[in-house]
C-alpha positions in Angstrom: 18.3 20.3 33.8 14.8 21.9 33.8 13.6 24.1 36.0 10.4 23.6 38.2 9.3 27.1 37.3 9.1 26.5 33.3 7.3 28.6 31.2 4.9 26.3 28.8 4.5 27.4 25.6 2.1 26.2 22.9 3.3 25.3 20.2 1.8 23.5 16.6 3.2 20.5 15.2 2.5 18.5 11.9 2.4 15.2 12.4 1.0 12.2 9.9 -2.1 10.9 11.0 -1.1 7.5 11.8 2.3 9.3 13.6 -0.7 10.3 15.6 -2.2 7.6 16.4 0.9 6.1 17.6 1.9 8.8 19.9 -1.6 8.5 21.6 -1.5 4.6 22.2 2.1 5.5 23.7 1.1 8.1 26.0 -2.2 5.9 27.1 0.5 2.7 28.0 2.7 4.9 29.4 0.1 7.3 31.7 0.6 10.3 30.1 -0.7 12.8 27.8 0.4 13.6 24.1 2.3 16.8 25.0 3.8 15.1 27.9 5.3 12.3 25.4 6.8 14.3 22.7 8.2 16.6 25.3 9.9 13.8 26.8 10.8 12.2 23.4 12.5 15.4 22.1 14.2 15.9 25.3 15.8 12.5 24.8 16.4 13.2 21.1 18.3 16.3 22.2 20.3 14.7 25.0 21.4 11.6 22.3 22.0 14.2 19.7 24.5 16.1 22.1 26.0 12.8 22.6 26.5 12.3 19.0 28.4 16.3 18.9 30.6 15.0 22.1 31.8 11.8 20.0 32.5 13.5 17.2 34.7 16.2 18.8 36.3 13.2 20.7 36.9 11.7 17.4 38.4 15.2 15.5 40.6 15.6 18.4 42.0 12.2 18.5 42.5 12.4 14.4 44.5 15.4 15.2 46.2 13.9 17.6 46.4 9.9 17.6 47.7 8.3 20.4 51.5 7.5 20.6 52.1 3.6 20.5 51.9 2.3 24.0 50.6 5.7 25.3 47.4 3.9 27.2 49.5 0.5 28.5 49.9 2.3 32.2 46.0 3.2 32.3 45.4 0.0 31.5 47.3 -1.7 34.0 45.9 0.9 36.5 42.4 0.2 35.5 42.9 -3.5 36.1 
């Protein structure tokens, strides 16, 4: 969650020209300015990427410990 006191800071980016170009007909369709876009693109690219770590811990921890046949049959029956 950001705060609506942030602190900006400048930073410099390489980016290919036509990467560029790109970014700028984005931010023109969309109503906003280059910085604007790529903050909100890496902000989405963080929040997927921490979605990614989540799974994959959900995955290790049900590896280390699989489900027990049956186990899920009474939350199924609850759910529906």
């Amino acid at each position: 969650m950001r705060s609506t006191l942030s602190i900006v800071k400048t930073v410099q980016v390489a980016l290919e020209a036509d990467l560029l170009v790109q970014a700028d007909e984005a931010a023109s369709r969309v109503g906003k300015n280059r910085s604007a876009l790529i903050r909100d693109a890496l902000r989405e690219h963080l929040r997927r990427l921490r979605i990614l770590e989540l799974e994959e811990q959900d995955r290790l921890g049900y590896e280390r410990t699989p489900e027990v046949e049956g186990g899920l049959r009474g939350w199924e029956a609850a759910a529906s």
